[in-house]
C-alpha positions as CSV (number, residue, x, y, z in Angstrom):
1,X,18.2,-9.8,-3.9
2,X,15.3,-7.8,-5.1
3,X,15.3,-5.8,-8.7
4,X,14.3,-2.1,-7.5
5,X,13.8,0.3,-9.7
6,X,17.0,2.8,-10.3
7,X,15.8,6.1,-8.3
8,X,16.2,8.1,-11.4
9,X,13.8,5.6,-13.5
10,X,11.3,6.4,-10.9
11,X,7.8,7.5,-11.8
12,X,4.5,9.4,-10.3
13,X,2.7,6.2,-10.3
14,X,5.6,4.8,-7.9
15,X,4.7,4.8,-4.3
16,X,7.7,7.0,-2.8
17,X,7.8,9.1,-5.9
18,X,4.1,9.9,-5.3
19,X,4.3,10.8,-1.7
20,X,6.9,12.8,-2.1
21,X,5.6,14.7,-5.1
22,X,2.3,15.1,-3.5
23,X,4.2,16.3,0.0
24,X,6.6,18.8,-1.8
25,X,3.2,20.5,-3.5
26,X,0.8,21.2,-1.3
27,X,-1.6,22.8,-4.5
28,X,-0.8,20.0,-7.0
29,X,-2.3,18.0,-3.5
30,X,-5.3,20.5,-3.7
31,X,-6.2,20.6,-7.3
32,X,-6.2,17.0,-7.1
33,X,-8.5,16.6,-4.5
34,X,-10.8,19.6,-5.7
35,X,-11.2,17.5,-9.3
36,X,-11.7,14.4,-7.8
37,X,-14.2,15.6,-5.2
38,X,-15.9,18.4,-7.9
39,X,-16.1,20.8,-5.1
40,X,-14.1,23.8,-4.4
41,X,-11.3,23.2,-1.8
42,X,-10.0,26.6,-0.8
43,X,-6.7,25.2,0.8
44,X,-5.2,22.7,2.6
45,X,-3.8,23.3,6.0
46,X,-1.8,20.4,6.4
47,X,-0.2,17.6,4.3
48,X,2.2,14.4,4.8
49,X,3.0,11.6,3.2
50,X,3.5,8.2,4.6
51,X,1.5,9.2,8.0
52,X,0.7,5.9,10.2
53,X,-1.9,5.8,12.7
54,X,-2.0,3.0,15.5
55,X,-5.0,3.9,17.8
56,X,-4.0,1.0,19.9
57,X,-1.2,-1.6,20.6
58,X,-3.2,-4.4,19.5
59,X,-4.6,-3.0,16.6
60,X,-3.3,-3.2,13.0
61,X,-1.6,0.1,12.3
62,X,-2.0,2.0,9.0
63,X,0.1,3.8,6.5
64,X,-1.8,6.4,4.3
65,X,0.0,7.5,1.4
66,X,-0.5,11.2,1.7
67,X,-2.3,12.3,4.7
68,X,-4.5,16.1,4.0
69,X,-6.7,18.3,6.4
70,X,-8.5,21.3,6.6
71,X,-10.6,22.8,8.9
72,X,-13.6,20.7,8.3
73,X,-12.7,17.8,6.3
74,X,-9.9,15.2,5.9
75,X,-8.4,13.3,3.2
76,X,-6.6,10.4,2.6
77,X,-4.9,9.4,-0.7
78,X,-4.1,5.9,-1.5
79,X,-2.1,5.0,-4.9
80,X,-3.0,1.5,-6.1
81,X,-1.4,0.0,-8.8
82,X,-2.0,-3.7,-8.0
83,X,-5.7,-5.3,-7.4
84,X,-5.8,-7.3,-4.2
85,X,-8.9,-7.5,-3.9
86,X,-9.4,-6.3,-0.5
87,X,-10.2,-2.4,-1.3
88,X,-13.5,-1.9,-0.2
89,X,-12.6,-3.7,3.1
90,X,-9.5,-1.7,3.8
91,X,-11.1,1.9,2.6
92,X,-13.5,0.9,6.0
93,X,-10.6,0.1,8.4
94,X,-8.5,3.1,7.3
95,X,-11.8,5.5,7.6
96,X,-12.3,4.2,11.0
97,X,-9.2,4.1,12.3
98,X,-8.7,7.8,11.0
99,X,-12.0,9.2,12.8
100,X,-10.2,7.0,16.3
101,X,-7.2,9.3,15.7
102,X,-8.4,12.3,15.0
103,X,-11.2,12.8,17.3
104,X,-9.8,13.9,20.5
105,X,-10.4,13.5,23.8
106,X,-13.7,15.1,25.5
107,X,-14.6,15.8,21.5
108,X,-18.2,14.7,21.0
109,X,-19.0,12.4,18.1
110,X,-20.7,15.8,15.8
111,X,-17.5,17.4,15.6
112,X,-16.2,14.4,13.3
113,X,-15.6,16.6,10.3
114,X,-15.9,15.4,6.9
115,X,-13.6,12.3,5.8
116,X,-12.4,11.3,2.3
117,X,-10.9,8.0,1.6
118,X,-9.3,8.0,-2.0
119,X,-8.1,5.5,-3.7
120,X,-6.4,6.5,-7.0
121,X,-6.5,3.2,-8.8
122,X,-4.3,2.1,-12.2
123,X,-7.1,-0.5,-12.6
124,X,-10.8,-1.1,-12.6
125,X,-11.5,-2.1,-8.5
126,X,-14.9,-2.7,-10.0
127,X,-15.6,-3.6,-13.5
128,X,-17.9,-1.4,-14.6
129,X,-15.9,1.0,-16.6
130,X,-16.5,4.5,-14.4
131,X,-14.0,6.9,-14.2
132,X,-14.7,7.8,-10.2
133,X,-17.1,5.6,-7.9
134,X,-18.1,7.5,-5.1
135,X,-19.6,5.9,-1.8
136,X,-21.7,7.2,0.9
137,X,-23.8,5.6,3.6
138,X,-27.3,5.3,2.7
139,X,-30.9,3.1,3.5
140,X,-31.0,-0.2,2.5
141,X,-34.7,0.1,2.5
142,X,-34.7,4.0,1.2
143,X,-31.7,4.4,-1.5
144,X,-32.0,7.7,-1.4
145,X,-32.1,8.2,3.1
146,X,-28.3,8.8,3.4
147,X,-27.0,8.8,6.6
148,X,-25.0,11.6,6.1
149,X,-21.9,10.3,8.8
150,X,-19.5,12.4,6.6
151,X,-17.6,9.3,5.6
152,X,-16.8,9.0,1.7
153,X,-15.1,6.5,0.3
154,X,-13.9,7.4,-3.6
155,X,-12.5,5.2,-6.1
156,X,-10.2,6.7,-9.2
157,X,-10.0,4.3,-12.1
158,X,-7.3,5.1,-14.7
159,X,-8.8,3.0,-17.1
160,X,-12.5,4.5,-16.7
161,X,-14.0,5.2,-20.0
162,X,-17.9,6.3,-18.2
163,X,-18.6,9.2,-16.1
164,X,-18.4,13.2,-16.2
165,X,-15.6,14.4,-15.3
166,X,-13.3,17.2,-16.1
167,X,-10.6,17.5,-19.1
168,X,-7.8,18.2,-16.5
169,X,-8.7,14.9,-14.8
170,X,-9.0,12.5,-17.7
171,X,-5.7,13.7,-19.0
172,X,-4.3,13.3,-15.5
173,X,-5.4,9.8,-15.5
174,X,-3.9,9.1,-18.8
175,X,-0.6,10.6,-17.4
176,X,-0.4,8.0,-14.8
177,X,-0.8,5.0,-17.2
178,X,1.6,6.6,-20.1
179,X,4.1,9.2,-18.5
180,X,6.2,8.4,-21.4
181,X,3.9,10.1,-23.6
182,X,4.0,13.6,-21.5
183,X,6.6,16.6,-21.6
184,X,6.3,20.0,-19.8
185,X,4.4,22.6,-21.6
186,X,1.5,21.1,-23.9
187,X,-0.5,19.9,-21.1
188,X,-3.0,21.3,-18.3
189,X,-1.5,22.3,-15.1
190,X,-2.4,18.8,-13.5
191,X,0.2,17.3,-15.4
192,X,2.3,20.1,-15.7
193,X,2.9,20.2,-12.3
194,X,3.3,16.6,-11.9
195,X,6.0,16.4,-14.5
196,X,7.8,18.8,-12.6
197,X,7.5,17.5,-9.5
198,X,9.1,14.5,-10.5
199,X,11.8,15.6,-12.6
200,X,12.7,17.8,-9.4
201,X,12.2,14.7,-7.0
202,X,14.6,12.6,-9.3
203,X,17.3,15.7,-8.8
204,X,16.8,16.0,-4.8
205,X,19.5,14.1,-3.0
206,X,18.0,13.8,0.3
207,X,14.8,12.3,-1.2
208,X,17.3,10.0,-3.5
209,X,19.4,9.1,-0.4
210,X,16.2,8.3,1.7
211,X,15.4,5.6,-1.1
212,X,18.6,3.9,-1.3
213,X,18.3,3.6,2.5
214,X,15.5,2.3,2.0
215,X,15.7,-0.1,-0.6
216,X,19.6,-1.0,1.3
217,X,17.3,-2.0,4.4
218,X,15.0,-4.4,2.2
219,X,17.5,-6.1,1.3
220,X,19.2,-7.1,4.4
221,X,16.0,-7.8,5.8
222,X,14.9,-10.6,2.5
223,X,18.8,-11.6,2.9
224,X,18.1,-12.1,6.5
225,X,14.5,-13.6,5.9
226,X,15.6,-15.9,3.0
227,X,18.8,-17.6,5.5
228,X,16.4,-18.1,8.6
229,X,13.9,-19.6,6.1
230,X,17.2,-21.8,4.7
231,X,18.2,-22.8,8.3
232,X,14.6,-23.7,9.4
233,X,14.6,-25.3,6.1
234,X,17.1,-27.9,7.3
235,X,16.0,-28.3,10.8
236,X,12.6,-29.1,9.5
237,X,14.2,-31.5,6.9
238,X,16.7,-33.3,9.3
239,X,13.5,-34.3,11.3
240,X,11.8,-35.4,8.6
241,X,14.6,-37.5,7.6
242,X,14.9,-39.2,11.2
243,X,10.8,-39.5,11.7
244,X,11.2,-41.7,8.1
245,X,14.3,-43.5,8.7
246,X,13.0,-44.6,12.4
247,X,10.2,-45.5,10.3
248,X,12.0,-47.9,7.6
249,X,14.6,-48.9,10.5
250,X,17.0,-49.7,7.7
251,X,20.1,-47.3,7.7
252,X,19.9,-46.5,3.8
253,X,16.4,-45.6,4.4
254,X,17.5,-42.9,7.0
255,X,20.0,-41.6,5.0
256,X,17.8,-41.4,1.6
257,X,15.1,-39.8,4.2
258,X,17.9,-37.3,5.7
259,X,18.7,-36.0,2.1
260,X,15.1,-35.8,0.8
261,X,13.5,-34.5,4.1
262,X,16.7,-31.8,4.2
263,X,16.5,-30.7,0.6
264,X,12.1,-30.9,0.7
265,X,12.3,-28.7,3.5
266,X,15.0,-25.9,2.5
267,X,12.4,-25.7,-0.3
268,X,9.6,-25.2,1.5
269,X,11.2,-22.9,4.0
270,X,13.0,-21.1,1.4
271,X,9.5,-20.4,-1.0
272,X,7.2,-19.9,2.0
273,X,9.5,-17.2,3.8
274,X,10.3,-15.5,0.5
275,X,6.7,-15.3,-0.7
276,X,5.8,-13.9,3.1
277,X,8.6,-11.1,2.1
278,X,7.1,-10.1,-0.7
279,X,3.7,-9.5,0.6
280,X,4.9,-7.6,3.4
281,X,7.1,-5.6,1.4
282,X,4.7,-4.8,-1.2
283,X,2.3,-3.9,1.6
284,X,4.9,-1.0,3.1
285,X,4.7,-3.7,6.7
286,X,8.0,-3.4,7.4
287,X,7.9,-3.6,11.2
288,X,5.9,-6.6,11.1
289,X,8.9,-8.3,8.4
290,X,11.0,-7.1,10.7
291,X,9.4,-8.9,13.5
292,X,8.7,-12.0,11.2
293,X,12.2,-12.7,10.7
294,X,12.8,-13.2,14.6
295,X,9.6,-14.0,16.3
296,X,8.8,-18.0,14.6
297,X,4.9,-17.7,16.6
298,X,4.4,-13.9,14.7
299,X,5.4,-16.1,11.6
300,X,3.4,-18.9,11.4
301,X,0.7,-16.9,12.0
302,X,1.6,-14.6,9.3
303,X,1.7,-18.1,6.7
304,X,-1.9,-18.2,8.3
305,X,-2.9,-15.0,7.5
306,X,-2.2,-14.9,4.3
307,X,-2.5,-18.5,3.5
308,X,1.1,-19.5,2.4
């Protein structure tokens, strides 16, 4: 069974914490995106957290973190608290699969508003010590020709030590690596309002009972995962055992290559479905763990994927 985190130990810089925070206050939401962006942002029209977006059945669905809009532009913000890596390449898939959802039918392609892919990052993504990176299509040829597509990608680093930005920000960005360090009052309203909004997420019920649900579920689905890895664990290892003791012909050698063939590939099954687990679960890809544990093709093809 998985350690989680008790619900009351939870922090801003935990994934349903943050959601929920940044849901509950639509102008903690705002002032965060106005500092990031260093333009004003007069209001935002509409917010959720944990929105998904499938464009199409055979397409890989996302999850954004908090979903934002306006009447011009949209936003997406993505907490990150692990490197894997693959950043730059998912900021593109989420932006285009984004722009797929939101432009409607008979729309033309200029009334694409603005759209902001943010990932708020507890780590360098890059290595070169900025505070924000900020991306926008532009000439190979001509640096300074931008497209101007209205796609930005932005990158938050809490550890950036280069770059302008504001007071409110950096201390905001120091919050998320040492909350232990803030209390209400002697801060600027960034934090402010984030300490509140998770001492009053850690007191709302339904947001408490929603995560015990949740974490309930991830259990019974790695319980679940981990015995179908166990029992194709010893199917694999009984053939084993008979491909070797056909092979030796002696019956010792069949035995010996029962037992080491069961127990080599319980092992194998066991690790490989287990590590599959916590990839999915750490990537919020609960429908496809879900169909992982009962579809053996969707699996192996998973182990593929991911190279397990």
């Amino acid at each position: 069974m998985i350690k989680y985190k008790p619900y009351d130990e939870l922090e801003l810089t935990d994934d349903f914490m943050f959601s929920y925070v940044m849901r509950n206050d639509k102008e903690l939401c705002r002032q965060l995106l106005e500092s990031i962006l260093n333009f004003p942002i007069e209001r935002i029209d509409y917010i959720s957290s944990q929105e998904t977006i499938d464009t199409y059945a055979s397409a890989k669905g996302v999850r954004l973190d908090i979903f934002a809009k306006n009447d011009s532009r949209i936003f997406d913000v993505e907490l990150q608290t692990s490197n894997k890596r693959d950043i730059p390449q998912r900021s593109r898939y989420y932006q285009s699969q984004m722009d797929t959802a939101i432009l409607q039918k008979g729309q033309t392609y200029k009334e694409l508003g603005n759209s902001y892919i943010i990932f708020l990052c507890t780590f360098d993504p890059f290595g070169y010590g900025q505070y924000i990176y900020s991306f926008q299509n532009s000439c190979t040829m001509l640096p300074e020709l931008t497209l101007n597509d209205g796609a930005y990608k932005v990158f938050v680093n809490a550890y950036g030590t280069c770059g302008a930005i504001g007071e409110e920000l950096k201390e905001f960005l120091h919050f998320l690596k040492s909350p232990g360090e803030f209390h209400t009052g002697a801060n600027g309203e960034l934090v402010n309002k984030a300490i509140i909004g998770v001492k009053e997420g850690r007191r709302n019920e339904e947001w408490r009972l929603i995560y015990m649900t949740l974490m309930t579920k991830y259990d019974e689905l790695l319980a679940e995962g981990m015995e179908r890895g166990l029992a194709e664990g010893r199917r694999e290892g009984l053939r084993l055992g008979r491909q070797e003791g056909r092979q030796e012909g002696r019956q010792e050698g069949r035995q010996e290559g029962r037992q080491e063939g069961r127990q080599e590939g319980m092992a194998e099954g066991e690790i490989r479905f287990a590590r599959l687990t916590e990839i999915l679960l750490s990537e919020g890809k609960l429908n496809d763990l879900k169909r992982s544990v009962s579809d053996r093709h969707f699996r192996q093809q998973l182990y593929i994927k991911y190279k397990i």
